[in-house]
N, C-alpha and C positions, 0 to 999 in steps of 0.2 A: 714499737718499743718507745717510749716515753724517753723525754730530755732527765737527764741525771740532776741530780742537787746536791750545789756545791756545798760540800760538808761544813767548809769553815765558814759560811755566811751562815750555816744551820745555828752552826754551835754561837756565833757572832747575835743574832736574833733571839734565839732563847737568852743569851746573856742580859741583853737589853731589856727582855720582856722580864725576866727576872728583877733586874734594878727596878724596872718602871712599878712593879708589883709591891716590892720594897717602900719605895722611894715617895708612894700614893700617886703618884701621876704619870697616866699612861698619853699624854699628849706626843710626847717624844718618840712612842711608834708612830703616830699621824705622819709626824715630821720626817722622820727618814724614809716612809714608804714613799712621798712623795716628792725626797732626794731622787732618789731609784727612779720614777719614774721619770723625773725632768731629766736625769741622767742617759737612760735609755733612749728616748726620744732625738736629743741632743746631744752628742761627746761636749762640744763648745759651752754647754748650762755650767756657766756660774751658781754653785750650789749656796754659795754664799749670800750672794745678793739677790736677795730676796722679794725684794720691795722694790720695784720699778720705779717708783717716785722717789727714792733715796739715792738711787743707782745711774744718775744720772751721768748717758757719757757711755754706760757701761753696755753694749751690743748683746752679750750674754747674759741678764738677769731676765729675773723669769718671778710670777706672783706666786708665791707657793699656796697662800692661802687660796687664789682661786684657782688653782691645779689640785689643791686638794678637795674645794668644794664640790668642783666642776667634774671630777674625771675621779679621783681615788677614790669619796665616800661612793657613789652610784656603782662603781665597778666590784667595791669592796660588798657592796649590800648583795649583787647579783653573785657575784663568785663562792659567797659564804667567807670571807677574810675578817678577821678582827683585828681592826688596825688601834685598838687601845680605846679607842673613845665612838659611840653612836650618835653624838649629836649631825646636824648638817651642815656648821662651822669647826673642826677640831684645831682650825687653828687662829681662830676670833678665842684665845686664852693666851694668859699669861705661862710663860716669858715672849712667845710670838707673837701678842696684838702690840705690844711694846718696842718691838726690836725694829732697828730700821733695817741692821745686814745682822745674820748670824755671826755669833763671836763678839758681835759691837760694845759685851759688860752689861748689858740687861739684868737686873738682879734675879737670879733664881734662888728659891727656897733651900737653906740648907738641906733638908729631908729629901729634896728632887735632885740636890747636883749631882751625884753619883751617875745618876742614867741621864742627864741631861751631857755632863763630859765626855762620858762613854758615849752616846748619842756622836757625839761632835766629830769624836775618834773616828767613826764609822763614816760620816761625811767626808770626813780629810780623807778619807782612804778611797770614799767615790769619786772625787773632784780628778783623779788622777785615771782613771776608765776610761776604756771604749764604749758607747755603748752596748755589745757586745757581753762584755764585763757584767757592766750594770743591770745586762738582763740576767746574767745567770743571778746577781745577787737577790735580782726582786724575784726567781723563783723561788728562793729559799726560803723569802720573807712569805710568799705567800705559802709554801707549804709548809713552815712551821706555823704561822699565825692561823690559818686554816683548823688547825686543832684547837687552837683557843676559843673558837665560834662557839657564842652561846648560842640553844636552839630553842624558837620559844612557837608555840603552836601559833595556831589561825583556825577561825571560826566564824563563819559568816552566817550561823545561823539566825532563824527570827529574830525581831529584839524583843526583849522580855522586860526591859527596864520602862520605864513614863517618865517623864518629867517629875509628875510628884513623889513617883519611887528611888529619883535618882540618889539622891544624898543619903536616904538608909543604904541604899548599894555602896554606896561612897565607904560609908561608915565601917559597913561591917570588914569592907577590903583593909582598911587601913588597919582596925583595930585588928584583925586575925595575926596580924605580924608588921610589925611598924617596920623592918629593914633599913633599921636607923636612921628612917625619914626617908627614904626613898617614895615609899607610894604615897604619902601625903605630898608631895612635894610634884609627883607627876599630877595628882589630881589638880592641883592648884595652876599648873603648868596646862595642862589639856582647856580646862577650861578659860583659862585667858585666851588660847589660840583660838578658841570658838570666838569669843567676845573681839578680840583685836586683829586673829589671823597668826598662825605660825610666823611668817616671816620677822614679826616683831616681837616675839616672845622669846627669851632665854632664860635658858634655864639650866646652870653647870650640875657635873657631880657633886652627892655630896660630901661636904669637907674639904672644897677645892680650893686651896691656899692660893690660885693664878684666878680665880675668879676678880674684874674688874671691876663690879659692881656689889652695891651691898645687899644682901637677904636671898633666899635663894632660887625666884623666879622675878626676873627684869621685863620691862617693855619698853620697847623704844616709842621716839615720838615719829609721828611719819617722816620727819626732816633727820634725825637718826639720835637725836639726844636722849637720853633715859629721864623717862617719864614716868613712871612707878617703879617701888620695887617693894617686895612682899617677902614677908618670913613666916614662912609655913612651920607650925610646932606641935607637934601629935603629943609633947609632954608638958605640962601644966609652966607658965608663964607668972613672972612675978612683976609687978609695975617697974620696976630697976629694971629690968629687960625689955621692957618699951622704950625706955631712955636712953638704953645702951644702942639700941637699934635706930632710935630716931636719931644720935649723932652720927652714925656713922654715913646714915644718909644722906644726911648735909654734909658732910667732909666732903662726900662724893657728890654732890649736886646736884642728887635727887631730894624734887619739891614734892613729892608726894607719896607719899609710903602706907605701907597697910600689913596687918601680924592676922595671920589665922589661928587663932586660937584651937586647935582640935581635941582637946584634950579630954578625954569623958567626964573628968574630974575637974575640968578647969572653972577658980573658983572667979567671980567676979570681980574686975580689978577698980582703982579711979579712975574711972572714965572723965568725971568733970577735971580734976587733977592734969588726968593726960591732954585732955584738949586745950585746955587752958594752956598749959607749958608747948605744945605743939604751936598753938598761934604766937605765942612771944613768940617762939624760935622762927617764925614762919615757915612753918614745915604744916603740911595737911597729914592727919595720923587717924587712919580707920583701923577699926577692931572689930574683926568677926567672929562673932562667938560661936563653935562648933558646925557643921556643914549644913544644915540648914538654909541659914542664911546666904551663908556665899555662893551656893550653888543658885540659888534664888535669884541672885544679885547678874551673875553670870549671864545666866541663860534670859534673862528679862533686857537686859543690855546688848545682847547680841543684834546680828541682823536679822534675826526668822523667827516667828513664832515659837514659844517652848515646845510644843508637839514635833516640829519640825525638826529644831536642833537638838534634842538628845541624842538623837541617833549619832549626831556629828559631833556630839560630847562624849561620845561610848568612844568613838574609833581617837581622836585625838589623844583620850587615856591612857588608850594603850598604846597607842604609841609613844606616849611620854614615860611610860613601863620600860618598852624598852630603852629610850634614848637615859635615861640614868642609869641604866644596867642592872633592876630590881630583877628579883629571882625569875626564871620560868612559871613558877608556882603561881608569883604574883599575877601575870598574864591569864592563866587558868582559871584563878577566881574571879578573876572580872570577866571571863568569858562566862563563865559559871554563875553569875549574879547580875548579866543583861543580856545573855543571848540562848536562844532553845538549840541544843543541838537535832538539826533536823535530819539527819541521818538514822534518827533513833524512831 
């Protein structure tokens, strides 16, 4: 006979998942499952003190971000759990890449405090556990959150895509249903992680008001500073919107930026205009007009021959598919437009 699940951490969990749904940002289930688990492990985890390096003194702090990187996302990927967010940092975002202890005034979004206090509610009430306690609550979490799992296939058949097919494969995925920029924005995403390597590449949901950098795929420098950042736009781009993007770059201190144009429609903008204003500013500002070229650009820059790395351009896609939380569907057509199902 199975261990029971405590009702009121059920009802407790759906509440939250509810607010974080509301609220647009589901970072805040990140952060309490791996409450729960530092709690479990340890009665004595300071749930609070977060940051080792802040907490100095403190016998009881614990990194949450690397228990969440280290231990919650792998376990949550095996178990089938949706702890709110698929990337492999959930908690390298805003309010937590900022905060030195939980509760320290970190500014959160009007639109997120609702589940972000509620969130807090729920800590103050772990901090006070057995471990014990804290395991019946993380069963709850995980069997409620366990119905939230989106399920997206796998397909390891032949690949059907070439290098010089890849950008019409690009094309047709994005335009079939743009998902508010989700899948232009994994495509832009997968393919840097070819060219620089996952570890360096970020890439938030979109619309994410905690995102720390500007445009909505980042690369860090190997020493860890942000070194590009990119605004992927599947809808037509007017030259004021290079301008709006080029300051916000510099505010945040990125020297090099770049806009992808994807728009089928998109018309040509001042290019001598923009470069010109981009060097006063000292800002470096590239423009890729439609996927042709970036995918070009990408896979020529990489470490391996283009025949070599498509294939390693196919699997990063989709995995970028998933880490933004595009539909199922979207998975399917990219399986659907570079790989043969060979079962057939």
């Amino acid at each position: 006979m199975g261990l029971l699940v405590d009702p009121g951490w059920t009802r407790k969990v759906e509440e939250l998942s509810r607010l974080c749904e509301v609220g647009g940002s589901a970072t805040h289930i990140a952060f309490l499952v791996t409450a729960m688990l530092a709690k479990s492990v340890d009665g004595a985890a300071d749930l609070f003190a977060i940051k080792p390096t802040h907490s100095e003194g403190n016998q009881n702090t614990f990194s949450a971000r690397t228990l969440c990187h280290g231990v919650v996302v792998p376990l949550a990927a095996e178990l089938g759990v949706n702890i709110g967010v698929n990337g492999r940092e959930p908690l390298n975002n805003q309010p937590y890449f900022r905060m030195t202890s939980l509760g320290d005034g970190t500014p959160v979004s009007s639109r997120a405090r609702p589940a972000f206090d509620y969130m807090v509610g729920l800590v103050n009430e772990l901090q006070r556990y057995t471990p014990a306690q804290a395991r019946a609550a993380l069963r709850a979490f995980i069997a409620v959150r366990r119905r939230y799992q989106t399920i997206y296939t796998t397909n390891n058949g032949t690949l059907t895509v070439t290098w010089a097919t890849l950008a019409t494969a690009i094309q047709r995925l994005v335009t079939e249903n743009s998902e508010g920029g989700r899948r232009a924005q994994a495509v832009v995403a997968g393919l840097f992680d070819v060219f620089v390597g996952p570890d360096r590449v970020e890439s938030g949901r979109i619309n994410d008001p905690s995102r720390h950098y500007p445009g909505d795929v980042a690369v860090r420098s190997v020493v860890g500073d942000w070194e590009k950042a990119v605004e992927v736009r599947d809808k037509s781009v007017s030259d004021s919107d290079v301008y709006i993007f080029g300051r916000m770059c510099l505010a945040k201190g990125v020297r090099e930026a770049a806009i992808v144009l994807a728009a089928p429609l998109q018309q040509r903008l001042n290019d001598d205009a923009i470069a010109a204003w981009a060097a006063n500013s000292g800002l470096g500002m590239t423009l890729f007009y439609g996927w042709p070229y970036f995918v070009d650009q990408a896979l020529f820059w990489s470490g391996a021959s283009k025949p070599e790395v498509v294939g390693m351009a196919v699997a990063t896609i989709e995995a970028r598919l998933i880490a933004v939380q595009a539909s199922p569907a979207s998975v399917d057509t990219w399986h659907s437009l570079t790989r043969a199902d060979d079962d057939i």
